[in-house]
C-alpha positions as CSV (number, residue, x, y, z in Angstrom):
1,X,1.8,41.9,29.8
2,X,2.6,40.1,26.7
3,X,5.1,37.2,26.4
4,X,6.7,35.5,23.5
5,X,6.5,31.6,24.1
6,X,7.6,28.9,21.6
7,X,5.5,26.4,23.1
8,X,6.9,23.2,21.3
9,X,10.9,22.7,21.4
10,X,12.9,19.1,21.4
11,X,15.8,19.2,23.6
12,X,18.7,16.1,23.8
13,X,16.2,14.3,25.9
14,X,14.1,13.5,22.5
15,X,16.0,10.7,20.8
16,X,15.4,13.2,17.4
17,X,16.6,16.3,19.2
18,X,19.6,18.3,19.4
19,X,19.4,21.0,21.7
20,X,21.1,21.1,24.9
21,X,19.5,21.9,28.3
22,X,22.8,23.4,29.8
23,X,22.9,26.4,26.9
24,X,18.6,26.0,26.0
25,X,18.0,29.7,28.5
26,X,20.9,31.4,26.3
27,X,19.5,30.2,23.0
28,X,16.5,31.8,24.1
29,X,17.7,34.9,25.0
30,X,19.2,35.3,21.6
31,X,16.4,34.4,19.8
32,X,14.6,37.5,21.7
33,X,12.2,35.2,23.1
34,X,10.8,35.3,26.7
35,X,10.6,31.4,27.1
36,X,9.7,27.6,25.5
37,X,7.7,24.8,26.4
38,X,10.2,21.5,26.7
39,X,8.4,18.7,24.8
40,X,10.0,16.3,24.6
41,X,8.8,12.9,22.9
42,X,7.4,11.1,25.7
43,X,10.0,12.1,28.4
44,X,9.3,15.0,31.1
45,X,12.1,17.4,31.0
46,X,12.3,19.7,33.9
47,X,14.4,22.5,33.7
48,X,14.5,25.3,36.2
49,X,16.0,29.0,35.5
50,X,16.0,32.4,36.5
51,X,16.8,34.1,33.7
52,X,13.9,32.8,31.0
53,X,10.3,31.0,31.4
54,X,10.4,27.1,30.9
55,X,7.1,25.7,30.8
56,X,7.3,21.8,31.5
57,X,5.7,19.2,28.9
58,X,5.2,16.9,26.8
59,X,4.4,15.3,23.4
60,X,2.9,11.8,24.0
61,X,2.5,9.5,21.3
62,X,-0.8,8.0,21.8
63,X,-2.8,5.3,20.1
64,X,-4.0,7.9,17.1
65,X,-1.3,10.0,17.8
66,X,1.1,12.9,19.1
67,X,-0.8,14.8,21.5
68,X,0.9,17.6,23.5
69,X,0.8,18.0,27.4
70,X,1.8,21.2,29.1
71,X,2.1,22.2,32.4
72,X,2.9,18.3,34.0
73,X,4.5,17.7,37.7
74,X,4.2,13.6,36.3
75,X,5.0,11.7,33.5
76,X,2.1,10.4,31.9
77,X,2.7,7.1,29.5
78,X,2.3,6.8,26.3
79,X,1.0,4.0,23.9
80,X,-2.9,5.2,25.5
81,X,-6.1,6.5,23.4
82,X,-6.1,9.8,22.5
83,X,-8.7,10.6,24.9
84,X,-7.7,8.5,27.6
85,X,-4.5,10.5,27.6
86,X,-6.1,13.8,27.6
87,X,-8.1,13.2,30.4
88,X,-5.0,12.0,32.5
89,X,-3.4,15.5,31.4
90,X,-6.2,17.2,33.1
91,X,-6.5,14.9,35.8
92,X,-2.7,16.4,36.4
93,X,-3.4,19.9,36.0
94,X,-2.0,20.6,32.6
95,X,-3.6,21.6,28.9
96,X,-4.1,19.1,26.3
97,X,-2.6,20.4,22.7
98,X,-3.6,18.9,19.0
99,X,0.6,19.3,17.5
100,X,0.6,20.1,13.8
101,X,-2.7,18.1,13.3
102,X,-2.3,18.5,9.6
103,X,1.1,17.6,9.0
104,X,0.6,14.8,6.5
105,X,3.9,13.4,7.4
106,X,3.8,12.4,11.0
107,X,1.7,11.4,13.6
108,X,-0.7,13.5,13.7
109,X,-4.3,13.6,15.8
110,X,-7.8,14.7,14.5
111,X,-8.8,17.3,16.3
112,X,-12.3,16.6,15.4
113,X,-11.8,13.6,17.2
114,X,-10.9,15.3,20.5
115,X,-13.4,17.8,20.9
116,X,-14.1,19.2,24.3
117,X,-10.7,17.0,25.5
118,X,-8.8,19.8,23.9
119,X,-7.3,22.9,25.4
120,X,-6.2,24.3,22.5
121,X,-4.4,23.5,18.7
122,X,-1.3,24.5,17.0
123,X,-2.5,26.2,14.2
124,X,1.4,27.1,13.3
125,X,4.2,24.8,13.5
126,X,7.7,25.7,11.7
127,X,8.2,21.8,10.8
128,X,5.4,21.4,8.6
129,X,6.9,20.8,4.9
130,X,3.1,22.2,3.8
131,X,2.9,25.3,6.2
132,X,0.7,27.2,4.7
133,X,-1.9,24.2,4.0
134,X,-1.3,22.9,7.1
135,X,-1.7,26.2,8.9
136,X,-5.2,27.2,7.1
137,X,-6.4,24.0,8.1
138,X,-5.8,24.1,11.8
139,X,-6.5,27.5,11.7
140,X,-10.2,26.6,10.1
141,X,-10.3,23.8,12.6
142,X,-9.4,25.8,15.6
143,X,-12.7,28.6,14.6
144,X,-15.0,25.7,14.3
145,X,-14.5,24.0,17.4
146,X,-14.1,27.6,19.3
147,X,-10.2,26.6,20.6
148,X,-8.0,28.8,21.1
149,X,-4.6,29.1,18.7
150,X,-1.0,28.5,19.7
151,X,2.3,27.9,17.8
152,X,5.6,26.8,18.0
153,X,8.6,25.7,16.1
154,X,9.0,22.1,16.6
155,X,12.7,22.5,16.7
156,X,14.9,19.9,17.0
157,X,18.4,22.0,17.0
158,X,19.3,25.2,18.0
159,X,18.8,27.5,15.1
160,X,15.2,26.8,14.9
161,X,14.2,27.7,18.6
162,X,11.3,31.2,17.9
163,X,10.6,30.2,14.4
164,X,7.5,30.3,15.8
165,X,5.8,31.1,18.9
166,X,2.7,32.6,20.4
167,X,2.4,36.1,22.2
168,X,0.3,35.0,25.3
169,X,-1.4,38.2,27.0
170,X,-1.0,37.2,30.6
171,X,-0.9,39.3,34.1
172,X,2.7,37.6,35.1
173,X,5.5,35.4,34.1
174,X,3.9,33.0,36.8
175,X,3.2,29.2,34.5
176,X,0.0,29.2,36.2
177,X,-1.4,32.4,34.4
178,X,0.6,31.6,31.0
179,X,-1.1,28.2,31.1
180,X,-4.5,30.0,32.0
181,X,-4.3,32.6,29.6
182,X,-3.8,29.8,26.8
183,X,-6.8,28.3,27.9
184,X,-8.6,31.3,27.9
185,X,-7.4,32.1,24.2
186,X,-5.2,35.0,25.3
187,X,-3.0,33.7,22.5
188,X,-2.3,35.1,18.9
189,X,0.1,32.7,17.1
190,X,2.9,33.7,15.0
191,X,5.9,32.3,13.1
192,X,7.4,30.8,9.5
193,X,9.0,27.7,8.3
194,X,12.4,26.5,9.4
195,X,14.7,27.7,7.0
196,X,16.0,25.1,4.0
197,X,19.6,25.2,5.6
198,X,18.1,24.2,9.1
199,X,15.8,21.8,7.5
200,X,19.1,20.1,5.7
201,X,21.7,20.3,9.2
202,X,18.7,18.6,10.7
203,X,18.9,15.8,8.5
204,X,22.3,15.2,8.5
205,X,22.5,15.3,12.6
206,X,20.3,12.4,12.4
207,X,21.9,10.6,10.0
208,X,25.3,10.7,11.7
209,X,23.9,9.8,14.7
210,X,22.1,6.7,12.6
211,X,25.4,5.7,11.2
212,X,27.3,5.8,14.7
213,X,24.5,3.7,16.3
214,X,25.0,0.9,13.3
215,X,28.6,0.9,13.9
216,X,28.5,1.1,17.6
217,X,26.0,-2.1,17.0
218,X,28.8,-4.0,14.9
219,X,31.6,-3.5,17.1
């Protein structure tokens, strides 16, 4: 069967995110998407549900950067190396991901750096400002080292849940043959940029939230 995962979504458990946990399972629904990966920044949100597939995770901030973690029981710390924190990953069962490792504006790992430590890289992330750069890049990176290629949309709010997402060929809904068939490169990756308006309501949902944390600080 093939599935429609966005394997990289921020809930209100990010200190960037917007999306609540309570209404995440009906956003995906309506999005016509048959799941997410939560992963949020260095916090392990578990969310269980019926109704759609929730694959637990993380995105760890490391010593050279963000390096995604899917498939955790444990929280794994962050502030480690790179490789340090891969290995723990595996040690715990999960897949080590390279997040938008050409995104010239955030924290992003060299995958070339990684090597056999990676399960896989996100050769397609909504977020990026420079998608299409970003994406031939990973894509090119992803072919040399023989990884396979996943995407998702980095969302922070709502709207931009399924922007992108990868159609994982697996035999069940089960996370232990989704996470296998990523690892096995049963992926094809798909999506486009967040949209200008999203990009903008993104923007102003962090600056409020700047402002009342300033004036909460004064009073």
């Amino acid at each position: 069967m093939k599935i429609k995962i966005d394997l990289h979504v921020h809930t209100v458990n990010s200190k960037d995110g917007y999306i609540s946990l309570k209404h995440l399972p009906k956003i995906i629904s309506i999005k016509k998407i048959d799941g997410v990966a939560i992963t949020d920044h260095n916090f392990l949100t578990k969310l269980k549900t019926k109704d759609v597939l929730i694959i637990p995770g993380i995105e760890i901030s490391t010593k050279e950067g963000h390096l995604i973690a899917l498939g955790l029981e444990t929280y794994i710390e962050k502030g480690l190396s790179a490789i340090e924190t891969a290995e723990k990953i595996h040690e715990e069962g999960g897949l080590a991901i390279a997040p938008h490792p050409y995104d010239f504006l955030s924290s992003s790992l060299n995958p070339f750096k990684l090597q056999q430590k990676l399960d896989a890289i996100e050769t397609v992330n909504s977020s990026i400002l420079t998608f299409k750069l970003s994406k031939m890049l990973a894509e090119k990176a992803a072919l040399k080292l023989g990884l396979p290629k996943v995407a998702g949309s980095d969302a922070h709010i709502p709207e931009a849940v399924g922007d992108a997402y990868a159609i994982i060929n697996t035999p069940s809904m089960n996370i232990e043959d989704v996470l296998k068939a990523i690892k096995n490169g049963e992926t094809q990756p798909c999506g486009k940029p967040i949209s200008i308006k999203n990009r903008i309501k993104k923007i102003a949902l962090d600056v409020r939230k700047n402002l009342l944390k300033n004036i909460n600080d004064i009073v």
